[in-house]
C-alpha positions as CSV (number, residue, x, y, z in Angstrom):
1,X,-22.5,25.0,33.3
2,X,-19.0,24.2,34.3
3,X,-20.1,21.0,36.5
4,X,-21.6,20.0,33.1
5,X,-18.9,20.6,31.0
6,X,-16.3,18.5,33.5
7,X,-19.4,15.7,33.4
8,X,-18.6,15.9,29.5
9,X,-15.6,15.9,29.2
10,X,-15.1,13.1,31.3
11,X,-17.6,11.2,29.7
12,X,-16.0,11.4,26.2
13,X,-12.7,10.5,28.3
14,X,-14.6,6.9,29.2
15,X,-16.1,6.2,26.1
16,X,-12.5,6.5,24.3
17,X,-10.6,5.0,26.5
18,X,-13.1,1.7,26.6
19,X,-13.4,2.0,22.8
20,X,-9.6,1.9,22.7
21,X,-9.5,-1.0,25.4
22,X,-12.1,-3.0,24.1
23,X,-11.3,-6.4,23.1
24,X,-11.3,-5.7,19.3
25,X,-11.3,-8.3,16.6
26,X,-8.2,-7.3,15.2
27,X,-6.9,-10.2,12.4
28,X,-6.0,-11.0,9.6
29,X,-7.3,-14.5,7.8
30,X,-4.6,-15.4,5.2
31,X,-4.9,-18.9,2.9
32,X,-1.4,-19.8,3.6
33,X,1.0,-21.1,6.1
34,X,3.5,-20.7,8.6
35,X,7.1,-21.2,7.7
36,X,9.2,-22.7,10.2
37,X,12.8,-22.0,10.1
38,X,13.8,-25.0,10.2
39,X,11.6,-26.2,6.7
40,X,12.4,-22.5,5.5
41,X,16.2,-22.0,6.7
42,X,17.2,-20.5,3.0
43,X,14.5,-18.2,3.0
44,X,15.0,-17.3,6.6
45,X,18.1,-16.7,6.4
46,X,17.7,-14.6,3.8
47,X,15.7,-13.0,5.2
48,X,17.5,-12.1,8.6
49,X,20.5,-11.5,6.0
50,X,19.0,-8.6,4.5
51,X,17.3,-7.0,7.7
52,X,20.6,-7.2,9.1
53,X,21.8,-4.9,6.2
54,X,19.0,-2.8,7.0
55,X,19.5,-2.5,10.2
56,X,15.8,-3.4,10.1
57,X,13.8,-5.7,12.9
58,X,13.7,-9.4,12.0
59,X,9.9,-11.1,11.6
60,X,9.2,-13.2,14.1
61,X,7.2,-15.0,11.7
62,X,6.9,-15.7,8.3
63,X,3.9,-16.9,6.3
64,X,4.1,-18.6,2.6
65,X,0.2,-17.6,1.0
66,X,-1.6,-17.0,-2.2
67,X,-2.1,-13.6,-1.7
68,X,-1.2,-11.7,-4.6
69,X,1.1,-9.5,-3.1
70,X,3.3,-9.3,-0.5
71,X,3.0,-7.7,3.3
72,X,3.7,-7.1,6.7
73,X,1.6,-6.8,9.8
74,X,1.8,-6.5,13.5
75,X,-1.9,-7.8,13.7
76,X,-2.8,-11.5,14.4
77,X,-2.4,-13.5,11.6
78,X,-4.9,-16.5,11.2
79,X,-3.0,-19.1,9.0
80,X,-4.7,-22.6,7.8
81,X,-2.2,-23.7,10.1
82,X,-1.7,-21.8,13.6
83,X,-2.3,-18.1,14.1
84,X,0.7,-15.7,14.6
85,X,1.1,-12.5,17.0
86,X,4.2,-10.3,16.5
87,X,6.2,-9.1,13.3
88,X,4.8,-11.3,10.3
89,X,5.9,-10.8,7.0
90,X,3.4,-12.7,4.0
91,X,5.3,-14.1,0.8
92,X,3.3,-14.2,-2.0
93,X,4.2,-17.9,-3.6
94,X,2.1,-16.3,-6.8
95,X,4.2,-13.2,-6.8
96,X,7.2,-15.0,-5.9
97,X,7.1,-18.0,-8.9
98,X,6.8,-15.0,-11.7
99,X,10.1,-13.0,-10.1
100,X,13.8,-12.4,-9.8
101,X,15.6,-13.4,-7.5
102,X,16.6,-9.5,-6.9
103,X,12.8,-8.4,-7.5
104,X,11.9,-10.3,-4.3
105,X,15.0,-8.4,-2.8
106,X,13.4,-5.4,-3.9
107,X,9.6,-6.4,-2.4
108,X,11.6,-7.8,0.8
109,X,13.4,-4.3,1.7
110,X,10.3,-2.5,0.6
111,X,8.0,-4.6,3.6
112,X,11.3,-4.3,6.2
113,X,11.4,-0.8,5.7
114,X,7.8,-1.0,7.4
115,X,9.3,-2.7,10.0
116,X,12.3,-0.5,10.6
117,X,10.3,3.1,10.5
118,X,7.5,1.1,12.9
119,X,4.7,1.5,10.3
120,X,2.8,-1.5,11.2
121,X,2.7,-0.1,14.7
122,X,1.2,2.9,13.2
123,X,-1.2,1.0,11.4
124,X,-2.4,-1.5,13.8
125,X,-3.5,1.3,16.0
126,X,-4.8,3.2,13.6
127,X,-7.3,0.3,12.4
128,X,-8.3,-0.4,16.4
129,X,-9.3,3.8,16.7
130,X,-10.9,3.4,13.6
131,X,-12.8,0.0,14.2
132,X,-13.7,1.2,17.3
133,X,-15.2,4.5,16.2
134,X,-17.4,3.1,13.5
135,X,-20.4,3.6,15.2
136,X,-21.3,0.2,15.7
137,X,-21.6,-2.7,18.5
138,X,-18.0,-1.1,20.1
139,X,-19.2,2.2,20.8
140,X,-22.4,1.5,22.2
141,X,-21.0,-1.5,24.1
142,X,-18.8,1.6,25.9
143,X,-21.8,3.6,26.0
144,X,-23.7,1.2,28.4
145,X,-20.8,0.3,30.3
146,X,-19.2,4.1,30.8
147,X,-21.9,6.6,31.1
148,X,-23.4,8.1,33.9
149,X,-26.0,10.6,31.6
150,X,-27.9,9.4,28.4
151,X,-27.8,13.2,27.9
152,X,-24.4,13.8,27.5
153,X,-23.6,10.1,25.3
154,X,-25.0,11.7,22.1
155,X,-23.0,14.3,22.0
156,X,-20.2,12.5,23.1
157,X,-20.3,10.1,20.5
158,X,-21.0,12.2,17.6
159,X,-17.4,14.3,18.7
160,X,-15.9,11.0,18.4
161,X,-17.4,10.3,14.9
162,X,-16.5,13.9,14.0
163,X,-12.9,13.4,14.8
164,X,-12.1,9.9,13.1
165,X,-13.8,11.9,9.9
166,X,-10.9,14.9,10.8
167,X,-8.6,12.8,11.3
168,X,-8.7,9.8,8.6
169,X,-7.8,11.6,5.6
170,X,-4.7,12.8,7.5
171,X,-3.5,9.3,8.3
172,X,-4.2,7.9,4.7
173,X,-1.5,10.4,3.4
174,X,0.4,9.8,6.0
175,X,0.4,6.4,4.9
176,X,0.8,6.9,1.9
177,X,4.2,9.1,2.5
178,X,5.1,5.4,4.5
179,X,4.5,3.7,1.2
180,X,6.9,5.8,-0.8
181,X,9.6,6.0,2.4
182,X,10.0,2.3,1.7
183,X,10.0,2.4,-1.4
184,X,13.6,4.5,-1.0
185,X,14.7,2.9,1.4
186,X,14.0,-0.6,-1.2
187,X,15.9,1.4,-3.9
188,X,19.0,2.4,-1.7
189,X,18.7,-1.4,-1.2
190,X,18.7,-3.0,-4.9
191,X,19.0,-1.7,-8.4
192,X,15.9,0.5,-9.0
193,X,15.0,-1.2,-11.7
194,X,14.1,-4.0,-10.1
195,X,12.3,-2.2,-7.7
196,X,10.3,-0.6,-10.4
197,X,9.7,-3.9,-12.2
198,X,8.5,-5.8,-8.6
199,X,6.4,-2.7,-7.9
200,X,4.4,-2.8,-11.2
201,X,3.4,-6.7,-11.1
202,X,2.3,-5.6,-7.4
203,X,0.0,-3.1,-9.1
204,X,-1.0,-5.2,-11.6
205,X,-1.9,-7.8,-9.3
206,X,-4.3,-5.7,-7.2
207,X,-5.7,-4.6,-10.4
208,X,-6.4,-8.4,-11.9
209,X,-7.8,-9.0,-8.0
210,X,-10.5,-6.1,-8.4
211,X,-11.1,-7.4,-11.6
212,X,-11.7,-10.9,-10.9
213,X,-13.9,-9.5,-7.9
214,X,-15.9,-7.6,-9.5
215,X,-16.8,-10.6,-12.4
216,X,-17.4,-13.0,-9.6
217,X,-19.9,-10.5,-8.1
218,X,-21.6,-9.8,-11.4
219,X,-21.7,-13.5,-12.2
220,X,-23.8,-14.0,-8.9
221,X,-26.7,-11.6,-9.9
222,X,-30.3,-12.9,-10.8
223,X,-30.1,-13.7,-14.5
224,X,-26.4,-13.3,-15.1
């Protein structure tokens, strides 16, 4: 019984390590492009201006898109231009031609913040566990390639599955406790009311996005 408990716990060893190694499709596809600090020097250097304040990690890229809101990433960012690797921060040109100049301040600290506290670390490797533990092509690719006993995979596998389940609703609050530590750290920044008026056409944005996605997929039903 102990041989075969070592056997399993070294099998679960393989199949997370090669789920966490595996060569995961880990990108972004944005309609936008890259700026290039010499076409963007005003915005760049606004930019560096006001992570410099923050003490806050400078992008090493920066992307102009039609997204409706804002963001940062350390994922790859596919552009219509390039794609990026590193600190990318997204400018919404929608969002931006409705603001204030200090609203954008307000959005800018808010996504530097992420930067600063290392949230898009966080949340890069939290979207690699969890696209590797869906269950799908990634786990069984590990499976085949880092098993010695179809007898001990199941059970292997279903402990994985068991702990993203345990451990996903932890790291959505956790996230969500990143969300509001930025938005502080924003408001220490700039006046709060500019904060709170950036913060509600972001809101409002996502909302007129679910709502425009949900009448374009009612419009494609049979007899719509």
């Amino acid at each position: 019984l102990l041989a075969l408990f070592v056997a399993f716990v070294v099998m679960l060893a393989r199949i997370g390590r090669a789920i966490w190694e595996s060569d995961l499709p880990l990108s972004i596809t944005v309609l936008g492009k890259r700026l290039p600090s010499g076409h963007g020097q005003t915005i760049w250097r606004h930019v560096r201006d006001l992570a410099e304040f923050m003490d806050a990690p400078i992008p090493d890229n920066i992307v102009v898109c039609l997204d409706l809101g804002c963001f940062v990433t350390e994922a790859e960012v596919r552009c219509l231009d390039t794609t990026l690797r590193g600190r990318t921060l997204c400018l919404s040109l929608p969002f931006m031609r409705v603001s204030t100049v200090e609203e954008i301040d307000a959005v800018l600290a808010h996504e530097l913040a992420h930067f600063r506290s290392s949230d898009t670390r966080l949340a890069r490797a939290c979207a690699r566990l969890f696209h590797g533990l869906t269950g799908r092509a990634d786990i069984s690719g590990a499976i085949l390639r880092h098993i010695d006993s179809l007898l001990l995979a199941g059970p292997a596998v279903a402990i994985l599955r068991h702990f993203r389940a345990q451990i996903e609703p932890r790291v959505t609050t956790l996230m969500r406790d990143n969300e509001t530590r930025a938005d502080l750290a924003a408001a220490e920044t700039t006046r709060a009311a500019a904060l709170a008026l950036s913060l509600a056409r972001a809101h409002l944005s996502m909302a007129w996005e679910e709502i425009a996605q949900e009448i374009f997929e009612q419009s494609q039903q049979p007899g719509y």
